[in-house]
N, C-alpha and C positions, 0 to 999 in steps of 0.2 A: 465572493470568495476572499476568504481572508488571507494573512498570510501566515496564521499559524497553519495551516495545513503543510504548506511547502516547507515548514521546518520539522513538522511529524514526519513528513515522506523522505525528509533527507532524512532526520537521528533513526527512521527505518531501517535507511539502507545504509548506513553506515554502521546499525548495532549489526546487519547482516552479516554486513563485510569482515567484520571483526571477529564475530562468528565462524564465520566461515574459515577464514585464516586461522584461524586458532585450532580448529576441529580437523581444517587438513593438515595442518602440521602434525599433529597428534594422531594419525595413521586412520582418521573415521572421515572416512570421505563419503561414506553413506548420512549420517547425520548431517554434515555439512549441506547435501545439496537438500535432505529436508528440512533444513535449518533456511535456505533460500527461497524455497518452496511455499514456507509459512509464510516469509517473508513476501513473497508477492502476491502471495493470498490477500494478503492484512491490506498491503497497499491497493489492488485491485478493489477489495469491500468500500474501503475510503470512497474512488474515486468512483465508483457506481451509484452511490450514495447521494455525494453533489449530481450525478447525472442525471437519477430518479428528483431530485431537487429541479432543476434543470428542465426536464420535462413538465414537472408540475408549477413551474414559473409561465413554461411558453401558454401551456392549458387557462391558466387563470385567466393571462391576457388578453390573450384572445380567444375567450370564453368558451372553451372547446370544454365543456362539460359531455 
């Protein structure tokens, strides 16, 4: 695991964040929370991604074909 991921998952949630405050300031509070929504979509695909990794590390290993 590198550690650019954990700066993807943070400039994530922090373009969220910014998003968000922006969109509820602006009276669209519907946008906003699908705006957080995508947002932990995007981040959840990420980290399923290393996990299917993950699994197919422990399978090689120990030759679980």
């Amino acid at each position: 695991m590198s550690v650019d991921l954990i700066f993807k998952i943070g400039a994530i949630g922090i373009l969220v964040a910014v998003l968000n405050q922006v969109l509820i300031r602006s009276g669209r509070e519907e946008q906003a929370m699908m705006v957080t929504i995508a947002g932990i979509v995007v981040v959840l695909m990420m980290v399923v991604n290393l996990i299917n990794d993950l699994f197919n590390s422990v399978k090689t290993i120990f030759q679980l074909y």
